[in-house]
Backbone bond lengths (Angstrom), bond angles and torsions (degrees), N, CA, C in turn:
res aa  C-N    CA-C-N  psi(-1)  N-CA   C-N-CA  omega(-1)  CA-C   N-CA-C  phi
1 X - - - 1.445 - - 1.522 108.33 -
2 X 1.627 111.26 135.50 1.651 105.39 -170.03 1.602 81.40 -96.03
3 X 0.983 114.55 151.06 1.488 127.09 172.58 2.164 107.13 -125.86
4 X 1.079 110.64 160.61 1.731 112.47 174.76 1.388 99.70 -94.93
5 X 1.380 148.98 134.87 1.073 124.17 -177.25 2.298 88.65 -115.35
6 X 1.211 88.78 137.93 2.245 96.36 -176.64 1.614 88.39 -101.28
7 X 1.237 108.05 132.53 1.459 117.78 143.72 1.729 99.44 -128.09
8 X 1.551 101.31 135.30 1.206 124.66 139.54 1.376 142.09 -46.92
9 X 1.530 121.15 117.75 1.265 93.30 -172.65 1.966 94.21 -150.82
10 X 1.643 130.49 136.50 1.053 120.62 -155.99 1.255 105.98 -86.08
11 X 1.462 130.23 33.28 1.701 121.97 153.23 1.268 81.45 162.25
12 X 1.921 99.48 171.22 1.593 119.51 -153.60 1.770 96.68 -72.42
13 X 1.391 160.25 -10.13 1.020 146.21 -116.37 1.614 88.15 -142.19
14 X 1.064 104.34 -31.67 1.670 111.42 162.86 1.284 137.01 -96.14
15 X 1.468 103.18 -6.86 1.446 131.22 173.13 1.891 100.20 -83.01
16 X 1.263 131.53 -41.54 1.206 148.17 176.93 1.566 112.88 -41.92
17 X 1.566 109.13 129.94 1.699 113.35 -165.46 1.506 82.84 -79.85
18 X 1.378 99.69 140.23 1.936 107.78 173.65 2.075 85.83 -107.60
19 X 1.331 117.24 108.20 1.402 116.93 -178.68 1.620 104.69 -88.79
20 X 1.096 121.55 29.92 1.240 138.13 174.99 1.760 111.36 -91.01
21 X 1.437 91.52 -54.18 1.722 110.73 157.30 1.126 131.88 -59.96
22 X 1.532 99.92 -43.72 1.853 98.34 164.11 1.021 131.85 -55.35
23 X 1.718 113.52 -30.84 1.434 102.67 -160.22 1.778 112.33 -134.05
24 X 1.534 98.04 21.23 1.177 126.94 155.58 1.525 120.72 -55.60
25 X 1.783 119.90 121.91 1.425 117.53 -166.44 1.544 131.62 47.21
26 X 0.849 118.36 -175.61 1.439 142.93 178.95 1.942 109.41 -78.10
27 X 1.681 108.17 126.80 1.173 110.27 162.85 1.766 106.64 135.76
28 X 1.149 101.89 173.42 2.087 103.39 -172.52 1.439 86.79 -84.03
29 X 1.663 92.16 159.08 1.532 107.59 -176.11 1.320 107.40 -83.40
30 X 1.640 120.89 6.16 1.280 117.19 145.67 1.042 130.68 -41.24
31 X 1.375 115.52 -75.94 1.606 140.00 170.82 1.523 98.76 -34.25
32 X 1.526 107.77 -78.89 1.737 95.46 179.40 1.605 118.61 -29.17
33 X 1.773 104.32 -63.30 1.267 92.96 -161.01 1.350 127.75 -46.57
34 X 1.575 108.38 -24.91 1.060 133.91 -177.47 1.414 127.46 -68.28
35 X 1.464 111.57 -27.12 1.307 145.01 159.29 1.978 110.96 -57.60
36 X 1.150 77.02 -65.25 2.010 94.56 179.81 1.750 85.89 -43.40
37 X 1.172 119.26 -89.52 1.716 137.22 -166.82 1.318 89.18 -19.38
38 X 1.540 136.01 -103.25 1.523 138.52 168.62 1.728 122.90 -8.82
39 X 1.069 111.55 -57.56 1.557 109.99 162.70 1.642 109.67 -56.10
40 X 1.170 120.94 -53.73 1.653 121.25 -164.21 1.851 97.27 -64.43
41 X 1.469 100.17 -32.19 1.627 113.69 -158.99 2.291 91.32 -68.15
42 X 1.144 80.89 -56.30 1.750 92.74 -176.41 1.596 113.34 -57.50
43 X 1.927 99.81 -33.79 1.828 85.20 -174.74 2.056 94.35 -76.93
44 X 0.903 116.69 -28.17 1.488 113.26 -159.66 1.887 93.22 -66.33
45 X 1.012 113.70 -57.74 1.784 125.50 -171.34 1.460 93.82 -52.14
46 X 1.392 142.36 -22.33 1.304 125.42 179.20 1.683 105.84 -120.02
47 X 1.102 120.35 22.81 1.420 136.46 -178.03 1.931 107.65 -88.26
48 X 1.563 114.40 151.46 1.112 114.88 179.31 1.679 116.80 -68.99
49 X 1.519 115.46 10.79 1.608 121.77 -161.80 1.902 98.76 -76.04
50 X 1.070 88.42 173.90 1.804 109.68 -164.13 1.956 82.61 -72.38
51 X 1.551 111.15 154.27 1.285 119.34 151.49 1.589 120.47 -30.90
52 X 1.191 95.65 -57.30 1.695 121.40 -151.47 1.502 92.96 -74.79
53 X 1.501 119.15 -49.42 1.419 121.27 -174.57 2.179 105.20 -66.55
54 X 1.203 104.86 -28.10 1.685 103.04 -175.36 1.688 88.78 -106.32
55 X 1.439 150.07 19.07 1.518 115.84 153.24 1.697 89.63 -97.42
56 X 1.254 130.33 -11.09 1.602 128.14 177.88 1.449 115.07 -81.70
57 X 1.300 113.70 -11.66 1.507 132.44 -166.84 1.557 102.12 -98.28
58 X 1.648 102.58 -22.54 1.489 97.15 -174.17 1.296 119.21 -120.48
59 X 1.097 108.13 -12.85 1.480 124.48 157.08 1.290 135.26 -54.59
60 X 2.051 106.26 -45.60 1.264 122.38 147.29 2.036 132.50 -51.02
61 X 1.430 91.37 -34.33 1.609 102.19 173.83 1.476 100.76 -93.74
62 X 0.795 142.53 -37.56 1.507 120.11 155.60 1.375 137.17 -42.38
63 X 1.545 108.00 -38.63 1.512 104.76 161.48 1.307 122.67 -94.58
64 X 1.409 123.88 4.01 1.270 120.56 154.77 1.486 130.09 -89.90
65 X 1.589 107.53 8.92 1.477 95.17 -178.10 2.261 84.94 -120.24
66 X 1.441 105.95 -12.31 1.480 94.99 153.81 1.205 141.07 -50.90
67 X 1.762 91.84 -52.79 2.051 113.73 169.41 1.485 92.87 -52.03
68 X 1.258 141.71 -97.92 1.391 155.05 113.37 2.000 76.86 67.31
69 X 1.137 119.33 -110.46 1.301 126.62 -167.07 1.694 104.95 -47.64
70 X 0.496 117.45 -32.29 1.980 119.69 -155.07 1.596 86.57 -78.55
71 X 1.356 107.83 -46.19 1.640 110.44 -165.28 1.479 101.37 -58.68
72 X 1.257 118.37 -46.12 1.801 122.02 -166.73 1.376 84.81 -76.14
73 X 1.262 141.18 -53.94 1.564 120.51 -170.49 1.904 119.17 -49.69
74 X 1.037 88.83 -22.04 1.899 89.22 -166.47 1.614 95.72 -97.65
């Protein structure tokens, strides 16, 4: 199943692939991507943003690192 996967992100400069991250160590750019999601997830949860704006921020990265897994399972 192709799925769209949305991440949130609070302006274009943080929205931006850092390919530094991608291609950092050993492993599929699953794992990274998956890596990226958790880092973005951790800077936002300790960020000055509203509650409401980081449980929507994490809710969204939660189901993108689900899609993210489900896809490599099938």
């Amino acid at each position: 199943m192709n799925t769209t996967l949305t991440t949130v992100y609070p302006d274009v400069d943080a929205a931006a692939v850092n390919w530094s991250d991608v291609t950092e160590g050993l492993g599929s750019w699953d794992a990274h991507n998956i890596l990226r999601l958790c880092k973005d997830a951790r800077a936002v949860l300790h960020s000055e943003e509203s509650d409401a704006y980081k449980i929507g921020y994490l809710k969204a990265t939660i189901f993108c690192i689900q899609e993210v897994i489900k896809a490599k399972a099938e």
